[in-house]
GUPA-445859 format. One record per residue: residue in one letter; residue number from 1; y, z, x negated of N, C-alpha, C in turn. Coordinates in Angstrom, 2 decimals, padded with zeros to 5 digits. Layout:
residues N
['A', NUM, [Y, Z, X], [Y, Z, X], [Y, Z, X]]
...
This chain:
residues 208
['X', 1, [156.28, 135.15, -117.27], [157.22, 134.07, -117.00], [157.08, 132.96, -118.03]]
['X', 2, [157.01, 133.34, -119.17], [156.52, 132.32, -120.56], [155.40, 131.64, -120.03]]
['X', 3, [154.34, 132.21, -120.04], [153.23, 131.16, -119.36], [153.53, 130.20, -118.69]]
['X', 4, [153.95, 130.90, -117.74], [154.44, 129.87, -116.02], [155.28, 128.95, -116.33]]
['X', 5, [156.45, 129.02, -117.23], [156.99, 128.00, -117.92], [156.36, 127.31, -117.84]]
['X', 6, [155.38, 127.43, -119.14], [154.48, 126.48, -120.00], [153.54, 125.87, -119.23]]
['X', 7, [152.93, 126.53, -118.10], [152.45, 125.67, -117.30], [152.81, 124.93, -116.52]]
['X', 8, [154.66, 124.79, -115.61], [155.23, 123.82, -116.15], [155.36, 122.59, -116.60]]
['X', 9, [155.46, 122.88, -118.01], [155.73, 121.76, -118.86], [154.72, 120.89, -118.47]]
['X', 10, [153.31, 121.91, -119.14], [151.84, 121.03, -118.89], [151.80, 119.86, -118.09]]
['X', 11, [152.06, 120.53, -117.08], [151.61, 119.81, -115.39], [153.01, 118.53, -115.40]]
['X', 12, [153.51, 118.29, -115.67], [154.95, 117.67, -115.92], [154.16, 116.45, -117.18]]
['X', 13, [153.62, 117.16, -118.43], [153.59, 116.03, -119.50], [152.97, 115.50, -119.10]]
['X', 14, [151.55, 116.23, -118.58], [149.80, 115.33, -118.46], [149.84, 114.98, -116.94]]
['X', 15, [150.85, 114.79, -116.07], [151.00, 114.01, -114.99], [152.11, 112.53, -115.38]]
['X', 16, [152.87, 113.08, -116.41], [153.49, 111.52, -116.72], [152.28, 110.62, -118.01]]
['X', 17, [151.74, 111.61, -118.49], [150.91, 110.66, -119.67], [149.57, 110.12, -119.11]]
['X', 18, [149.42, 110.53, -117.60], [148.39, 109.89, -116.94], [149.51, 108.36, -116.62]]
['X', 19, [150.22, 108.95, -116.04], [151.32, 107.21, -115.15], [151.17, 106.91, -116.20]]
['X', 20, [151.52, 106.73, -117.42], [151.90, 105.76, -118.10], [150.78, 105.12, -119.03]]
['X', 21, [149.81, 106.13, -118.99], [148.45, 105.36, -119.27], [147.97, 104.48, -118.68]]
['X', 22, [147.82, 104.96, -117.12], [146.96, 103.92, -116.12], [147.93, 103.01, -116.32]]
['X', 23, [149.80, 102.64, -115.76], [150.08, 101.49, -115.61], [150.06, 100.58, -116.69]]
['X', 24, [150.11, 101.24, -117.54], [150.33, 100.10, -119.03], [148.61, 099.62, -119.20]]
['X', 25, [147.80, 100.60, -119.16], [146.12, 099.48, -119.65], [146.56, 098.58, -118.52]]
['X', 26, [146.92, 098.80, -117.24], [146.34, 097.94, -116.23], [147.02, 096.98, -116.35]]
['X', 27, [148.57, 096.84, -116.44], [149.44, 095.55, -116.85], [149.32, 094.63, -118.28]]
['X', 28, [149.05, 095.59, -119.45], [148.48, 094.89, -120.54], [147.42, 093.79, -120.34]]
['X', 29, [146.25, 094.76, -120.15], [144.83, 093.91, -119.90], [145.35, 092.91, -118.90]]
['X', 30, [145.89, 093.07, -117.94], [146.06, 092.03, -116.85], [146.99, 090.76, -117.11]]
['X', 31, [147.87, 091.26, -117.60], [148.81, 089.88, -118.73], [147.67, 089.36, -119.84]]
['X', 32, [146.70, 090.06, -120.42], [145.78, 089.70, -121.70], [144.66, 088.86, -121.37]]
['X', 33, [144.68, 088.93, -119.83], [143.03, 088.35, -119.65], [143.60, 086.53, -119.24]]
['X', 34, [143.08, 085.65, -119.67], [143.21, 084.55, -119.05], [142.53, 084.40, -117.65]]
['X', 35, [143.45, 083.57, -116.94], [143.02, 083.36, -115.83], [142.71, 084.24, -114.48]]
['X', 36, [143.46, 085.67, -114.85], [143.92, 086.81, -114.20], [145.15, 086.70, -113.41]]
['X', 37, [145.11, 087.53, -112.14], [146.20, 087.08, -111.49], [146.44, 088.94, -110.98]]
['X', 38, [147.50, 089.29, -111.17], [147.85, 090.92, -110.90], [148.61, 090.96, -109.73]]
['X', 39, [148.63, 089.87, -109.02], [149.02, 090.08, -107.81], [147.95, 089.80, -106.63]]
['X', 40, [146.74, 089.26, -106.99], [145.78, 088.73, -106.23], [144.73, 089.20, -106.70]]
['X', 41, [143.98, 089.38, -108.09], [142.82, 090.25, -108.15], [143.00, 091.65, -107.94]]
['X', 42, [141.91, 092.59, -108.05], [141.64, 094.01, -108.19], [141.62, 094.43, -109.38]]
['X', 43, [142.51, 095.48, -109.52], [142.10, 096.49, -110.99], [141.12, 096.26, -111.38]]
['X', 44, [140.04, 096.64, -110.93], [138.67, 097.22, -111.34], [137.81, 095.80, -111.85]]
['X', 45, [138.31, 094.53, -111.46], [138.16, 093.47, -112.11], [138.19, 093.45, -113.13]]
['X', 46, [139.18, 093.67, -113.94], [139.68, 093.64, -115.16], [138.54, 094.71, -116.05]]
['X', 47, [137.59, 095.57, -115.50], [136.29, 096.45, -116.15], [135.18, 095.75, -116.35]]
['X', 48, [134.83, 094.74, -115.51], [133.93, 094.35, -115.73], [133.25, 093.81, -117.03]]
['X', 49, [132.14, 094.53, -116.90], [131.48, 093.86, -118.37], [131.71, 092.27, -118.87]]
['X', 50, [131.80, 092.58, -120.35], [132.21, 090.92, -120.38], [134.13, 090.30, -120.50]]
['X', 51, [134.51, 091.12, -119.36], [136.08, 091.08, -119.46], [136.48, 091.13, -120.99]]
['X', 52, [137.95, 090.47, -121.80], [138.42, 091.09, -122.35], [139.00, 092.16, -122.68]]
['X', 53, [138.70, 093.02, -121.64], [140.08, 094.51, -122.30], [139.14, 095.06, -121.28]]
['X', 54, [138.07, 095.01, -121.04], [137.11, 095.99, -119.73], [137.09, 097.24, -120.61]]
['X', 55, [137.34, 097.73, -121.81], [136.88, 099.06, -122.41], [138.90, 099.75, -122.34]]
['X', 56, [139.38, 098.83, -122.43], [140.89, 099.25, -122.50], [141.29, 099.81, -120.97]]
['X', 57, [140.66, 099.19, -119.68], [141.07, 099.46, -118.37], [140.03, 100.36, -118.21]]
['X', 58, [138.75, 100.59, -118.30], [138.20, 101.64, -118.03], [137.95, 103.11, -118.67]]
['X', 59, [138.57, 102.89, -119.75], [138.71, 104.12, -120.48], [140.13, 104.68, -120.21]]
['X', 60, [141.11, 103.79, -120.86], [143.00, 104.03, -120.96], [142.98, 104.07, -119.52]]
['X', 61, [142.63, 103.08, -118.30], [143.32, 102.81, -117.42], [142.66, 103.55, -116.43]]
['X', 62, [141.03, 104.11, -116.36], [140.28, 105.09, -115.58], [140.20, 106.30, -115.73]]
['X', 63, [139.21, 106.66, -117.00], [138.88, 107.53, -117.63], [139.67, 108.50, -118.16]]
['X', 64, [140.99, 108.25, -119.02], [141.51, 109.24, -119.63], [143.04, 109.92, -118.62]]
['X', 65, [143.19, 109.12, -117.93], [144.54, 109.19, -117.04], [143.68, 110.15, -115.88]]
['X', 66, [142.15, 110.13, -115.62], [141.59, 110.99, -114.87], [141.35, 112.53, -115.41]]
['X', 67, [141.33, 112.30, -116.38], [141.35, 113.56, -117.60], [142.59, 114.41, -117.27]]
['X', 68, [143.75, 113.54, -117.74], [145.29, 114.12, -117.81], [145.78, 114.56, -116.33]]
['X', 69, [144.95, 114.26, -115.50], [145.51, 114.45, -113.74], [144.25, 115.61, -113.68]]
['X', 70, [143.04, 116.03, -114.06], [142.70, 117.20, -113.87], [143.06, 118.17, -114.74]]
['X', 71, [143.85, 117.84, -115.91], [144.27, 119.04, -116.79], [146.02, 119.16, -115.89]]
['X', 72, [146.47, 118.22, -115.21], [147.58, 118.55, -114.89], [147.51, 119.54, -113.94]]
['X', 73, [146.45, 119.53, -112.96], [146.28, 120.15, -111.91], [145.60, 121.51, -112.43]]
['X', 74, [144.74, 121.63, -113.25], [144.54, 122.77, -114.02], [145.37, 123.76, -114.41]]
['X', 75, [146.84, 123.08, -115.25], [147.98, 123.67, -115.54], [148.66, 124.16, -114.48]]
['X', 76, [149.10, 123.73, -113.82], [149.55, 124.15, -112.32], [148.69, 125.01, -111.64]]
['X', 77, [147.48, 124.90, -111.94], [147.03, 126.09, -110.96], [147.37, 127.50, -111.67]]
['X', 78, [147.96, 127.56, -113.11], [148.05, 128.77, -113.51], [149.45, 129.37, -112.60]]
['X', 79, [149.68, 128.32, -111.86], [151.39, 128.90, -111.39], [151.41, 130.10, -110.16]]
['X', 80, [149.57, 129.98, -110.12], [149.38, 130.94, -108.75], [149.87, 130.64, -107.73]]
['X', 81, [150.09, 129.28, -107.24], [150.83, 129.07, -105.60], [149.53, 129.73, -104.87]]
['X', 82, [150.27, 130.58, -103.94], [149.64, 131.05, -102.62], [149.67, 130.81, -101.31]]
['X', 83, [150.64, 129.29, -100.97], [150.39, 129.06, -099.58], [149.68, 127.84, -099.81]]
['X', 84, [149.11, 127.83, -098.63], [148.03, 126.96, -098.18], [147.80, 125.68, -099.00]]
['X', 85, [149.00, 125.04, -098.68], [149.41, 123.66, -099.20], [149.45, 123.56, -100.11]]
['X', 86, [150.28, 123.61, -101.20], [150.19, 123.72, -102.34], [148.80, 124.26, -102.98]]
['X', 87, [147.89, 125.06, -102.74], [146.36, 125.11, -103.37], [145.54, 123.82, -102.70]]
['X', 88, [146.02, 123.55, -101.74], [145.26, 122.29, -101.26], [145.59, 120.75, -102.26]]
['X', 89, [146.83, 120.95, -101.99], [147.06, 119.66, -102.66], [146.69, 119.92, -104.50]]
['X', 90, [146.52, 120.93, -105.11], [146.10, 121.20, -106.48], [144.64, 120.33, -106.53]]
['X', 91, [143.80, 121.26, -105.74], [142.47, 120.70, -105.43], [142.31, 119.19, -105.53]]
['X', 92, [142.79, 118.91, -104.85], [142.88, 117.25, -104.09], [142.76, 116.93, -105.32]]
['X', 93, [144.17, 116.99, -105.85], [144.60, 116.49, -107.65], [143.34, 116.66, -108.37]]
['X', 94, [142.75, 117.63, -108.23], [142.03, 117.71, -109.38], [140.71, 116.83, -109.29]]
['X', 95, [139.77, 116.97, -107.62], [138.76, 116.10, -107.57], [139.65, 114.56, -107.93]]
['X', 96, [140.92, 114.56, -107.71], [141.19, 113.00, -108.18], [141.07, 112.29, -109.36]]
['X', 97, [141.62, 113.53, -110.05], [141.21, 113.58, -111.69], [139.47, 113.16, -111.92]]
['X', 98, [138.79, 113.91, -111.08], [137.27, 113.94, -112.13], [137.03, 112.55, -111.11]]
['X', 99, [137.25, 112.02, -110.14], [136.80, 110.89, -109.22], [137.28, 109.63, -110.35]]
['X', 100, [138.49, 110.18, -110.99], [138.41, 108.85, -111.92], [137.98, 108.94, -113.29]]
['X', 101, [137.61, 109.57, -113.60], [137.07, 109.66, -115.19], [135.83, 109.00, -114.34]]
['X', 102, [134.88, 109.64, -112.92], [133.61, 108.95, -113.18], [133.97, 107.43, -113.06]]
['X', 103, [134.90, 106.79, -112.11], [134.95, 105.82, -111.88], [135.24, 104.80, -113.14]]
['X', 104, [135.53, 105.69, -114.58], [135.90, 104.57, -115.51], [134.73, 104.11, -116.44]]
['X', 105, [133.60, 105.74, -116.25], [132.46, 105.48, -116.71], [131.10, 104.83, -116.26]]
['X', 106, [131.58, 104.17, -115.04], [130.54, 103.40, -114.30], [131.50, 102.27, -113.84]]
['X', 107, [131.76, 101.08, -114.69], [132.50, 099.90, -114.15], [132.09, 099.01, -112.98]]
['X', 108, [132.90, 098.52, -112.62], [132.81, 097.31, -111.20], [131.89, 096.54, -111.61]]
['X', 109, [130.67, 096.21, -111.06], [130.46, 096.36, -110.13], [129.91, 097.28, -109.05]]
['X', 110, [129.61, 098.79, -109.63], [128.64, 099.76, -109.83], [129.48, 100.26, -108.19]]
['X', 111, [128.15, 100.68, -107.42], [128.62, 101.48, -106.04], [129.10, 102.55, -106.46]]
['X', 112, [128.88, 102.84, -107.61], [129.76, 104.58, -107.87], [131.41, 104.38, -108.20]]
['X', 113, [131.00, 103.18, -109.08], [133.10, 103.00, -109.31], [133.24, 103.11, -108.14]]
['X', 114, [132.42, 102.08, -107.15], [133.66, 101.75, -106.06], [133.84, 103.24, -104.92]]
['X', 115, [132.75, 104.09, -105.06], [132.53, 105.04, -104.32], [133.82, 106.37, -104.86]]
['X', 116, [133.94, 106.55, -106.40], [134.59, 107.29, -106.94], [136.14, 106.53, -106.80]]
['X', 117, [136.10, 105.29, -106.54], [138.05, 104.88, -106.59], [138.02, 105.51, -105.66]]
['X', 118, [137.77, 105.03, -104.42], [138.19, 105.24, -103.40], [138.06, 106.68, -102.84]]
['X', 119, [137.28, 107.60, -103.58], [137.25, 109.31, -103.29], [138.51, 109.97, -104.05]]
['X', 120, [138.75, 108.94, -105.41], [139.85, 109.25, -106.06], [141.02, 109.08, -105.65]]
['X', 121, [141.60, 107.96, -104.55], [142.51, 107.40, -103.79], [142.99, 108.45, -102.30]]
['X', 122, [141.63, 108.63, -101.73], [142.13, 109.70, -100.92], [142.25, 110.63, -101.13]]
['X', 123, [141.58, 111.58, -102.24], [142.15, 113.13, -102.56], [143.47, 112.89, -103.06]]
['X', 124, [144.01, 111.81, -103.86], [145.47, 111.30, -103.90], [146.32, 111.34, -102.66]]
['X', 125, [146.01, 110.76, -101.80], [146.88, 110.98, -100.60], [146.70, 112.25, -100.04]]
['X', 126, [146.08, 112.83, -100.06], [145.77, 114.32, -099.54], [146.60, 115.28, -100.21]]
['X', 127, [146.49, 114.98, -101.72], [147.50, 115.82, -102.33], [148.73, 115.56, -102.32]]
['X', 128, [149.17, 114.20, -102.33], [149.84, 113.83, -102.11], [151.08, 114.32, -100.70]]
['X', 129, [150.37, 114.00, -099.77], [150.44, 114.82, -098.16], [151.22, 116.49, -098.68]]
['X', 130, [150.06, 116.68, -098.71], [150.47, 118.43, -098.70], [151.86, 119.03, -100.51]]
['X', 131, [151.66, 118.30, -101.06], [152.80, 118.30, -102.14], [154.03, 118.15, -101.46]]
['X', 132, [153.89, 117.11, -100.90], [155.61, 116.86, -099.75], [156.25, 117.33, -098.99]]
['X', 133, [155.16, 118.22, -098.12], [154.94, 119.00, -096.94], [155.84, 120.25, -098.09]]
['X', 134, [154.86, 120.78, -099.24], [155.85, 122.08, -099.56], [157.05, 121.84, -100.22]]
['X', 135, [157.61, 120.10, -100.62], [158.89, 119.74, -100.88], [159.72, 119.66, -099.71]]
['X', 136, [159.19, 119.34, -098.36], [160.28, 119.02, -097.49], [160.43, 120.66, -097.21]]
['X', 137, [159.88, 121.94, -096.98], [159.76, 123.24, -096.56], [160.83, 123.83, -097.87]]
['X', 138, [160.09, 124.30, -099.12], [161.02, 124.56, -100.46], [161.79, 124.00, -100.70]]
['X', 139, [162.37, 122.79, -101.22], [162.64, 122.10, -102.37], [163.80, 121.28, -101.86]]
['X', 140, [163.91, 121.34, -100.35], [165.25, 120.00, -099.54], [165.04, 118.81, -100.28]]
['X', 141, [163.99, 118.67, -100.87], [164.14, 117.01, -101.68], [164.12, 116.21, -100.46]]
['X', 142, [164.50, 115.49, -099.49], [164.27, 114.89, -098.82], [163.59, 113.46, -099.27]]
['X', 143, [164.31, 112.68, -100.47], [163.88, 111.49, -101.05], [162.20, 111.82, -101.66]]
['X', 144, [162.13, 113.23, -102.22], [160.64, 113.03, -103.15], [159.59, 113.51, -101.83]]
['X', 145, [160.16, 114.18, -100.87], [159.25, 114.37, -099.51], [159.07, 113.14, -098.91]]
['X', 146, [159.85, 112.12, -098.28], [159.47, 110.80, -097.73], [158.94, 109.88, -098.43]]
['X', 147, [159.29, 109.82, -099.75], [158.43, 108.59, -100.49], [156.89, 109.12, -100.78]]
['X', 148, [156.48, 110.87, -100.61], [155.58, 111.19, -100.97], [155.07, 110.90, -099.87]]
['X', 149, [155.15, 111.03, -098.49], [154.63, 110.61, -097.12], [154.53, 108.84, -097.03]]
['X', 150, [155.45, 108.38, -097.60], [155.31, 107.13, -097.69], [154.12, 106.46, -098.54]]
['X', 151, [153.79, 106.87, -099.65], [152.96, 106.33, -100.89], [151.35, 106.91, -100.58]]
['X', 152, [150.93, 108.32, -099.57], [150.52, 108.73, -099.23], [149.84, 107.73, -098.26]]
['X', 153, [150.13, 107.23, -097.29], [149.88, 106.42, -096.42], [149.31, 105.32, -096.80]]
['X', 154, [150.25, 104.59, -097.91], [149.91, 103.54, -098.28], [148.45, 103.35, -099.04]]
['X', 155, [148.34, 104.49, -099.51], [147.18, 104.65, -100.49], [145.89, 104.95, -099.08]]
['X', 156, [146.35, 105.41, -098.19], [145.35, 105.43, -097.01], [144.94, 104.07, -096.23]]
['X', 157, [146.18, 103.19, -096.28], [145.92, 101.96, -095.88], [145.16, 101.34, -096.75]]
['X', 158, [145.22, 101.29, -097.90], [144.84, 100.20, -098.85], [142.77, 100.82, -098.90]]
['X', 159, [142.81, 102.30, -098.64], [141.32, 102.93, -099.02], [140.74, 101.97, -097.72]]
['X', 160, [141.85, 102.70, -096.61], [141.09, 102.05, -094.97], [140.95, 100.46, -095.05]]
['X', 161, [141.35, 099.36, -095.75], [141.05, 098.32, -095.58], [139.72, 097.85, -096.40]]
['X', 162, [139.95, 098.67, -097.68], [138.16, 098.46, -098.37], [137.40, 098.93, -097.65]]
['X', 163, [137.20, 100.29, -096.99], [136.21, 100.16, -096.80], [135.44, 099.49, -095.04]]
['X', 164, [136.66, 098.81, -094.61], [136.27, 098.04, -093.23], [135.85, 096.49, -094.13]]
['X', 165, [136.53, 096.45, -095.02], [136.54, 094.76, -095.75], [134.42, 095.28, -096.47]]
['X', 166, [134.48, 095.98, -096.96], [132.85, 096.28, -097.40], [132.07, 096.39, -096.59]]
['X', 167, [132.31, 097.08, -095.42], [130.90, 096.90, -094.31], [130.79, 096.17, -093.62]]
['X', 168, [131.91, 094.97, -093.66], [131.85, 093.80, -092.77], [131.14, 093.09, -093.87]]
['X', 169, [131.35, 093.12, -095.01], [130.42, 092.04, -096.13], [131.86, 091.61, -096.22]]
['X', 170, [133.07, 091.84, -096.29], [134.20, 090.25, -096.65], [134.47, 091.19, -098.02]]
['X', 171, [134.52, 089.85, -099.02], [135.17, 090.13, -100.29], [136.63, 090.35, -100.59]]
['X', 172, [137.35, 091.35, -100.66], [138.24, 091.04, -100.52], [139.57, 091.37, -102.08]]
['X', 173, [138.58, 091.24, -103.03], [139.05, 091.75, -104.41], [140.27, 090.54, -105.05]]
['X', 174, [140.14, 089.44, -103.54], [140.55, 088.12, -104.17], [142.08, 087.93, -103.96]]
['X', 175, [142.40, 089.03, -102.94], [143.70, 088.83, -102.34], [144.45, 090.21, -102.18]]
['X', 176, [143.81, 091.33, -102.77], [144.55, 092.72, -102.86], [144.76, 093.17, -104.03]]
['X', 177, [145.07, 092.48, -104.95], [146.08, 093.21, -106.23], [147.16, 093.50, -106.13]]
['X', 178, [148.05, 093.04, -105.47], [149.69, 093.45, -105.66], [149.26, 094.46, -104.30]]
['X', 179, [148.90, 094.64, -103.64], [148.87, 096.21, -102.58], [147.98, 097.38, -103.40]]
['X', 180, [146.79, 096.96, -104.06], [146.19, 097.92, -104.96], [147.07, 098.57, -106.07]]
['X', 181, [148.12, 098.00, -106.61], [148.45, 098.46, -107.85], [149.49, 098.92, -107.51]]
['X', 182, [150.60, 098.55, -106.01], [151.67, 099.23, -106.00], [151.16, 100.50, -105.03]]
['X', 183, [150.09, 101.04, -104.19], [149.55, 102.27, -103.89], [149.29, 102.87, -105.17]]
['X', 184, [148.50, 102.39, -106.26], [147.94, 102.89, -107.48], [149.14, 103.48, -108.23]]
['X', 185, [150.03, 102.40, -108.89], [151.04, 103.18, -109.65], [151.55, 104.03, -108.78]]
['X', 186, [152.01, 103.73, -107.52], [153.31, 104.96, -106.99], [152.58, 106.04, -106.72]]
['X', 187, [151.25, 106.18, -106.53], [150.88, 107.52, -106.50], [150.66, 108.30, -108.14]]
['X', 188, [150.46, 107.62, -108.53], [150.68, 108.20, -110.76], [152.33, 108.97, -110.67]]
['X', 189, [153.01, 107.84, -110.31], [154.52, 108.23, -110.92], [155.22, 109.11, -110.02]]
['X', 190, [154.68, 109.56, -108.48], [155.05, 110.48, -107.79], [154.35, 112.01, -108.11]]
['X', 191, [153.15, 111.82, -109.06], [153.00, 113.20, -109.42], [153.82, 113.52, -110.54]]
['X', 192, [154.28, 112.37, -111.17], [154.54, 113.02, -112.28], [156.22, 112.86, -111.86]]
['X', 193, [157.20, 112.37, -110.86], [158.24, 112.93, -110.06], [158.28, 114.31, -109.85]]
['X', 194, [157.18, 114.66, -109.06], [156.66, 116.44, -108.32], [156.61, 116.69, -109.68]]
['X', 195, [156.30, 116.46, -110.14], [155.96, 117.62, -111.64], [157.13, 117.88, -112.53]]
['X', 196, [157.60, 116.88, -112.60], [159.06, 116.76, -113.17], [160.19, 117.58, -112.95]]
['X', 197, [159.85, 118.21, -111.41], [160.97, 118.39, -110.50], [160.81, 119.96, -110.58]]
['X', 198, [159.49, 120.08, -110.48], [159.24, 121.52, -110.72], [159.35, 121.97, -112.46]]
['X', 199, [159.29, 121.39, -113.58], [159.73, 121.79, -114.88], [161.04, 121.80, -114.95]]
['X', 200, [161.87, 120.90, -114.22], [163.20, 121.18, -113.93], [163.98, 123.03, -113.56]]
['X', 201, [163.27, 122.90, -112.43], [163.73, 124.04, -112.27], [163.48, 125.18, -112.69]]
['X', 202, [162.48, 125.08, -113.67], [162.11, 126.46, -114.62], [161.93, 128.05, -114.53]]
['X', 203, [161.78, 127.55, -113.04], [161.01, 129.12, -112.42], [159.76, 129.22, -111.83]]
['X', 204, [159.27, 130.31, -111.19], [158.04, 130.30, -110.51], [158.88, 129.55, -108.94]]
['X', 205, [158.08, 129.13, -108.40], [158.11, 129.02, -106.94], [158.18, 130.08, -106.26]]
['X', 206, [158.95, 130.21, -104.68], [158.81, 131.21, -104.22], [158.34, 130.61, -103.05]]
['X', 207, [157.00, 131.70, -102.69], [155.39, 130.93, -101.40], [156.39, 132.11, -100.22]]
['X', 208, [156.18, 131.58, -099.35], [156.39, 132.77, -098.10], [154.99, 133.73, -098.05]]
């Protein structure tokens, strides 16, 4: 039971010290850069070689918040969930985790960032999905189940419009910042909600 605590906590700290990593490089650098607009460019702008703060957004704001979301999901897996969902959505978490560490170590313009956001974005909604699914079943959260279905989606809309906006050839890095960053943060701060919610209650889960 001590363990399971502690794993817990884990999954609770290194899911909020990812949110608050990614949003702060990304709002810092983005207030820091002249001639930046955080409602109209792309994150991943702000990496580019050359940028002022490209080592601050791709390390703080990619790289290490991808770290803290596969050690979160790591921690949590010590909790032994055994239904479906819940090991699914762990998973998800975790390729999301390593999808963004690569994505911070290969900056924009590189087909791998853009290949790893967006692998990182949907195992987010995936986990996302199935996290809610065992909150609306366990947990009666009704509010952390709909906003998780809600933020879930959104993060599906925003993947589904890159990649129709890329194979048509349209650029579209010029006019999706404020939809990139509010899918981006609310999926950070809803794991670390779910995670929160479960250190709260300071028991094991009970799986059918």
């Amino acid at each position: 039971m001590i363990v399971r605590l502690g794993a817990h906590r884990a999954f609770a700290v290194a899911s909020v010290a990812a949110a608050v990593l990614h949003a702060s490089a990304v709002l810092v650098a983005g207030f820091s850069t002249p001639d930046y607009s955080q409602s109209q460019r792309a994150i991943s702008d702000l990496g580019i070689a050359g940028q002022p703060y490209a080592f601050l957004v791709n390390y703080l704001g990619f790289a290490l918040p991808g770290v803290f979301i596969l050690l979160a999901a790591l921690s949590a897996n010590k909790l032994r969930a055994s239904s479906l969902l819940p090991r699914l959505g762990l998973k998800c978490m975790a390729c999301a985790g390593v999808f963004l560490i690569v994505a911070g170590f290969y900056p924009f313009p590189s087909w791998i960032h853009l290949t790893s956001a967006l692998l990182a974005g949907i195992s987010a909604a995936v986990s996302i999905l199935g996290f809610s699914v065992y909150v609306m079943k366990h947990k009666g959260s009704s509010v952390l189940a709909v906003s998780g279905f809600t933020i879930a989606l959104l993060i599906l809309i925003d993947a589904a419009t890159w990649v129709l906006a890329e194979s048509r050839g349209i650029r579209i890095h010029a006019f999706m910042g404020f939809q990139q960053r509010l899918a981006s943060f609310s999926a950070f701060f809803w794991f670390s909600a779910f995670a929160i919610a479960l250190a709260r209650q300071r028991k094991v889960p009970k799986y059918p």
